[in-house]
N, C-alpha and C positions, 0 to 999 in steps of 0.2 A: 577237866581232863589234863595230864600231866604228860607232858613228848617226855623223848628221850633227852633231849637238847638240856629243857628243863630241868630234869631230875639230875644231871651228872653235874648242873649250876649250882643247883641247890647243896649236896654233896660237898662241892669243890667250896663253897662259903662256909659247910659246916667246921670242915678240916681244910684249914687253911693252906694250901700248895701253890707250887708256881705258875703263875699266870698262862692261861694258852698261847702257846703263840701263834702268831697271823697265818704263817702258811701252813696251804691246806695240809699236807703233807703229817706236820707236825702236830696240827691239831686232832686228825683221825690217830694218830698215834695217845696222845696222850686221854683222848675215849676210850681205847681200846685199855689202857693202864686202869683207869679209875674202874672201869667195868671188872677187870680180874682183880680188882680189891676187891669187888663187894661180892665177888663169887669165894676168894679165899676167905673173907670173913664166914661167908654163909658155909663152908667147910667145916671152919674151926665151930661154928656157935650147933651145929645140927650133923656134924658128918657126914660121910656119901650118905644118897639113900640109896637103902636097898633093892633089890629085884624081885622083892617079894609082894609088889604091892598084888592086892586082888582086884582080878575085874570078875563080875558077877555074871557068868553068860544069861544073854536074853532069851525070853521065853516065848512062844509063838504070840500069847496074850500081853507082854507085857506093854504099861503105858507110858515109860519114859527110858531112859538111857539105862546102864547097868551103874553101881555103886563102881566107882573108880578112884574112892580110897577107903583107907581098912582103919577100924576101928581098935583102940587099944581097951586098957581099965582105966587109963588117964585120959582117956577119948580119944579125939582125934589124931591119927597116927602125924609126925610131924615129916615123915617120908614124903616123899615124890611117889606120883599114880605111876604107871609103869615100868618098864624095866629097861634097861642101858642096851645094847648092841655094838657090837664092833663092827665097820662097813672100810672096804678101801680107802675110803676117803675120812678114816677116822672116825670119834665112836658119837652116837647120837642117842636121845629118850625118847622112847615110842611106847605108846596106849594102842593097846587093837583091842577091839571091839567084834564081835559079827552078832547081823540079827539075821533069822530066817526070813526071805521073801514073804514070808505068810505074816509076818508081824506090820502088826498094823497103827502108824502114826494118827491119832485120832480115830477117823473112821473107816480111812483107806491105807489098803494093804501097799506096804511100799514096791513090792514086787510087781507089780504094775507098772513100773518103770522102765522095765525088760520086755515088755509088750505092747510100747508105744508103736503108733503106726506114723513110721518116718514123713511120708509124706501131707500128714496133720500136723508133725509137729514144724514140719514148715511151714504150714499155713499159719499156723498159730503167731511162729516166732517171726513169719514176715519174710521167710527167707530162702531161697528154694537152696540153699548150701548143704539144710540137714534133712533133706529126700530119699537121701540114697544112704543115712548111716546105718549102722548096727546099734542099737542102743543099749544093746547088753553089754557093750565097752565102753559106756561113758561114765567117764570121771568128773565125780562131784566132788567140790572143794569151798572150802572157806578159811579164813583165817583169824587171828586176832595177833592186835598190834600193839604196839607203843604210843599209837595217836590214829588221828583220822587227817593229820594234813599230809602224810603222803614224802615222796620224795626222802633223799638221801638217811635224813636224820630217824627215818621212820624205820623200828625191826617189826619184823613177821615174827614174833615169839612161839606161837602154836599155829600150825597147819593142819587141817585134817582133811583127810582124804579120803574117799569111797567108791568103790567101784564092787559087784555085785561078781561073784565066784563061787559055782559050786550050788547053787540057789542059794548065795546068803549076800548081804549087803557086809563085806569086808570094811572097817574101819581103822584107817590109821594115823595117828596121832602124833606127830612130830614137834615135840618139844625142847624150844632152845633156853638150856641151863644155865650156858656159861656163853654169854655174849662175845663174840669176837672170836670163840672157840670151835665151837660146832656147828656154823653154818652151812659152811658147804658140804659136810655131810647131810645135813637137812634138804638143802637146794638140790644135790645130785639124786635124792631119795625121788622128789617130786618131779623130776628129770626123764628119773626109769617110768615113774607112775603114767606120765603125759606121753611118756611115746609109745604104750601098749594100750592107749584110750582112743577112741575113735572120734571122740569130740568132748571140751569142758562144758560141764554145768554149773554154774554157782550163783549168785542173788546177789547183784550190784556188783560183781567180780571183773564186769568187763572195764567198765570206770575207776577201781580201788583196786581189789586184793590183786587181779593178773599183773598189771603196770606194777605195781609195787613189789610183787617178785621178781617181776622184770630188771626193775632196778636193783636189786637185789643180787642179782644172778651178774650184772653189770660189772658193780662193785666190786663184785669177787672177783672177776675177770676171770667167769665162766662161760662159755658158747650159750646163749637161750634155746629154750626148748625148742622142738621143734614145731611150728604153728599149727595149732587143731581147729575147726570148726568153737565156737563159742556160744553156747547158749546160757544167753545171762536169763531166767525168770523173773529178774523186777520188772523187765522191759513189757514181760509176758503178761504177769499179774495188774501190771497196771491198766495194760489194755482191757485183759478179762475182767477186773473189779473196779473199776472206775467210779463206777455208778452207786454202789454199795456202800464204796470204802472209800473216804475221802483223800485219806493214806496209805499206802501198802507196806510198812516196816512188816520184816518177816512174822515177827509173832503175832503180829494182828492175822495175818492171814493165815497161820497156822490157826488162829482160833475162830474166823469166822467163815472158811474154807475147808480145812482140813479137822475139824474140831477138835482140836489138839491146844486144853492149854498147860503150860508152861508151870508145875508145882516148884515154887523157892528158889525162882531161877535170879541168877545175880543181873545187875542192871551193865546193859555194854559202856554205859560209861565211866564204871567201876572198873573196868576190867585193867588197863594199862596201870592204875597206880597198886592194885592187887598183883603186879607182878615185877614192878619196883619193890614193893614191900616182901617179896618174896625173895628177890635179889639181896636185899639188905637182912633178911632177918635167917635165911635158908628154911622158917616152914614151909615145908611142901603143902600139908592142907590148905595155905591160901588161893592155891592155883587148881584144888578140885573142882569150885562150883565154875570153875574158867571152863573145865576139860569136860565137865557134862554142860554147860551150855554150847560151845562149840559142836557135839559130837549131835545134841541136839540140831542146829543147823545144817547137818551134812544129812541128817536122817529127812527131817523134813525138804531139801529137795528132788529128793527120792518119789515122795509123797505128792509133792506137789507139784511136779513133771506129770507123774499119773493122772494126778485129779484133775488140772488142767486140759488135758488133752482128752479125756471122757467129757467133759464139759462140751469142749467145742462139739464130738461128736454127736452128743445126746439128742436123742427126740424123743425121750420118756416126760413125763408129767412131773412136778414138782421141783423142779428148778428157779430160782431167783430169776423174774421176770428181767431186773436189770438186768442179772449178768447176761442172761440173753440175749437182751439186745447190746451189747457189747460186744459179744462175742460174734453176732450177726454182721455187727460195723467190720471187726476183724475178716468175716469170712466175706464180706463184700472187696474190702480191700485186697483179697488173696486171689478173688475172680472167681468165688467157690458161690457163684450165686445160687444153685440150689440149697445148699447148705445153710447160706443164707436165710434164703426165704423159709425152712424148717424153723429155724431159731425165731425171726423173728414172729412168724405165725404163732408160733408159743408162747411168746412174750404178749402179742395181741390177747389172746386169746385169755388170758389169764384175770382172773378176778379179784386179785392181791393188790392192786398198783393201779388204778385209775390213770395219772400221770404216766406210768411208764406204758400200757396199756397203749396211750395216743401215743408218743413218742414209736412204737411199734408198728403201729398203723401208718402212720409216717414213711417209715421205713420201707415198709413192706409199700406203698407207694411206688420211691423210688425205685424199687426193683421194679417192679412192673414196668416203669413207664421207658427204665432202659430197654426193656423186652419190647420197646412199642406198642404196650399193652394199656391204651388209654381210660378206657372204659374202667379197669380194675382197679388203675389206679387212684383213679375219681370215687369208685368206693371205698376205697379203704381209705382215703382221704375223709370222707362223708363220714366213715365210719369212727376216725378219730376225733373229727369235730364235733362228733357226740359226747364225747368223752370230756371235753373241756369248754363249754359252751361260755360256761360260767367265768371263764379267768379270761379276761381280754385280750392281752397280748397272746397269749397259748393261742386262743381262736385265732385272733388274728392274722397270727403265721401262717396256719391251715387257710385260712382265704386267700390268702396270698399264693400259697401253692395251688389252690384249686383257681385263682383268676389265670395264674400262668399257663397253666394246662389245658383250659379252656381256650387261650387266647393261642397260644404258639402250634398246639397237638390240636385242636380240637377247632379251632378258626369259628368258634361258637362267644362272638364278639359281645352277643349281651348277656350269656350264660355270666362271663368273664367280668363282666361288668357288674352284676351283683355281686359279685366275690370281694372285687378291687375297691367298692365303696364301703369296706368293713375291715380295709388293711393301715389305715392313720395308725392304732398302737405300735406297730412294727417298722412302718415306712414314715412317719412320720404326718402331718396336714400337706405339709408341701408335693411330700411322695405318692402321697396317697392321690393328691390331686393332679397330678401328672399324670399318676396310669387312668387316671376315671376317663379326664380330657383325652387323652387317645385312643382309648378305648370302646368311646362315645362318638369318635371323630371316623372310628374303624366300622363300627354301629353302622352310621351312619351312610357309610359309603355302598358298604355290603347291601343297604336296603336299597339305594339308587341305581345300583347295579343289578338288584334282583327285581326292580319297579321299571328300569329300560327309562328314567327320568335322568334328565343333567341337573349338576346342582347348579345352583343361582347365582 
């Protein structure tokens, strides 16, 4: 992957000019020189592009982005996707896009995102901030960059932005042509965007893309937006998939979540030196497969706000036993113990997953035993040690939870006692042999006490 830092080095070696100088001052100056060279080159070699480009509106069915650049007899047009705009703050390139609510990312309808019920999606995200939102004004965004290290050196080249008007998911596309030029028209664009939104969504945006506009908006010695609620969904997806998906980079969860995959989509690590090379050479077609993978990422958090948040609520049959219990660990953490206990009864319940099956049972344990519900949770404990009789350590955990329960809940000292002599995998000979000896020593007392004998 190639920074910006990088590329203007490379440049400056190819055609030899005068050395940077030290201060900072000087040196943002002369980035800002070698940048309008290779915009007035890309001028001279391709000319403006036109405002003709087509976008293909979506159809209720359709299964990926619209075409967002136009085809000639020479093939591909070497124009820029969208059209130019003049705004106060000078002129910027902008892609709009709209899909109907009824268009459907994979399997789920993205307009489902307008129908969250607030006070899930804070259980979900962990956070009682977004209870009280509107979710028909949240502003979904992503970006792509120059690099992924972030900080000064790094541009925001294409922004796109989404927010749902009219029953359509509205898409807008802010791309910067001419470095150094039309930023802050770009920046002020996303300005107006963030203060009619009721809170961000975006996937890793709270750690990368926001901070990086931030700084962004810094440099230009612009006022920052003004602070919205944040709902990052990697934070989300990681909780909910954990179990499934060893990793959650967007497309993977587009495709094992939202069944949505991805036809001839370019690789993100492609993507900054595809937009150097765009800089140096002015075709536009290098930056299309950029503006339908982006446009894809805004559609899919749309998609998968929705699908997340039907997830948590579900108590239909056929759910991914993991995710279940995932999403049950989530709603235990939220305080939503009945909700809880649905989920993970499901996941128990289920005949796909032996493993995840006890891991539920488990579960479903714990909750009981906070309800003071000892009994139940001795069965469902029983009930998962069926389940893994076979794998030693696996049991052995289950005995250990059932010696505990016995011993602390239950003051059933030698119930406890068989439990505790089948817990060495997990605790260890030493551990194991400490709880037996107390256990034994507790045994014992309780019969001397219930026999009216002193001991010796």
């Amino acid at each position: 992957m190639v920074d910006l830092k990088t590329k203007i080095e490379r440049l400056r070696t190819q055609s030899p000019t005068q050395p940077l100088a030290d201060d900072k001052a000087a040196r943002l100056n002369r980035l800002k020189s070698e940048l309008n060279q290779l915009v007035n080159r890309q001028r001279n070699r391709a000319g403006r592009a036109g405002d003709s480009a087509r976008i293909d509106e979506a159809s209720d069915d359709a299964p990926s982005t619209p075409v967002l650049h136009k085809q000639s007899s020479q093939g591909l047009s070497r124009e820029l996707p969208g059209t130019s705009l003049d705004t106060p703050h000078g002129p910027l390139r902008h892609v709009r896009t709209q899909f109907p609510a009824s268009h459907r990312h994979g399997t789920v309808a993205i307009g489902g995102a307008t129908e969250v019920d607030a006070t899930l999606v804070a259980k979900v995200a962990l956070d009682p901030v977004f209870a009280d939102l509107d979710f028909r004004r949240a502003l979904f965004f992503d970006t792509e960059t120059t690099g992924l290290a972030g900080g000064t050196g790094t541009l925001a080249f294409l922004i796109g932005l989404a927010w749902f008007e009219n029953d359509q998911l509205q898409i807008e596309q802010l791309l910067l042509t001419e470095p150094g030029q039309q930023e802050i028209a770009i920046l002020m664009r996303v300005a107006e965007r963030v203060a009619l939104a009721s809170c961000l969504v975006s996937y890793n945006g709270k750690s990368f893309d926001w901070p990086l506009l931030c700084t962004r908006f810094v440099l230009n010695r612009l006022a920052l937006p003004q602070a919205r609620p944040h709902l990052d969904l990697l934070h989300v997806a990681r909780r909910a998939f954990k179990r499934r998906l060893t990793a959650v980079p967007l497309h993977r969860v587009e495709e094992n979540v939202l069944g949505f995959i991805r036809q001839e989509d370019i690789d993100g690590a492609e993507i900054p030196a595809r937009y150097f090379d765009f800089l140096h050479s002015g075709d536009g077609s290098l930056l299309a497969p950029v503006i339908d993978h982006n446009c894809h990422d805004v559609v899919a958090l749309a998609a998968l706000l929705s699908a997340v948040v039907e997830a948590y609520a579900s108590t239909a049959d056929g759910q991914d036993a993991r995710d279940q219990i995932s999403l049950a660990q989530v709603a235990m953490r939220a305080q939503d113990h009945t909700q809880a206990g649905v989920l993970a009864q499901k996941a128990a319940d289920s005949d796909d997953d032996p493993d995840a099956s006890a891991e539920a049972w488990v579960l479903l344990a714990r909750l009981h035993r906070r309800r003071k519900q000892s009994a139940l949770a001795i069965e469902a404990l029983t009930q998962g040690l069926s389940l893994v009789e076979r794998d030693e350590e696996k049991a052995a955990y289950v005995h250990c939870l059932l010696a505990k329960i016995y011993e602390h809940d239950c003051k059933d000292y030698n119930a406890a006692l068989a439990h505790a002599e089948k817990t060495a995998a997990v605790e260890g000979d030493q551990g194991c042999a400490n709880r037996v000896q107390r256990l034994r020593r507790l045994a014992d007392q309780m019969e001397r006490n219930a026999s009216g004998s002193k001991p010796k």
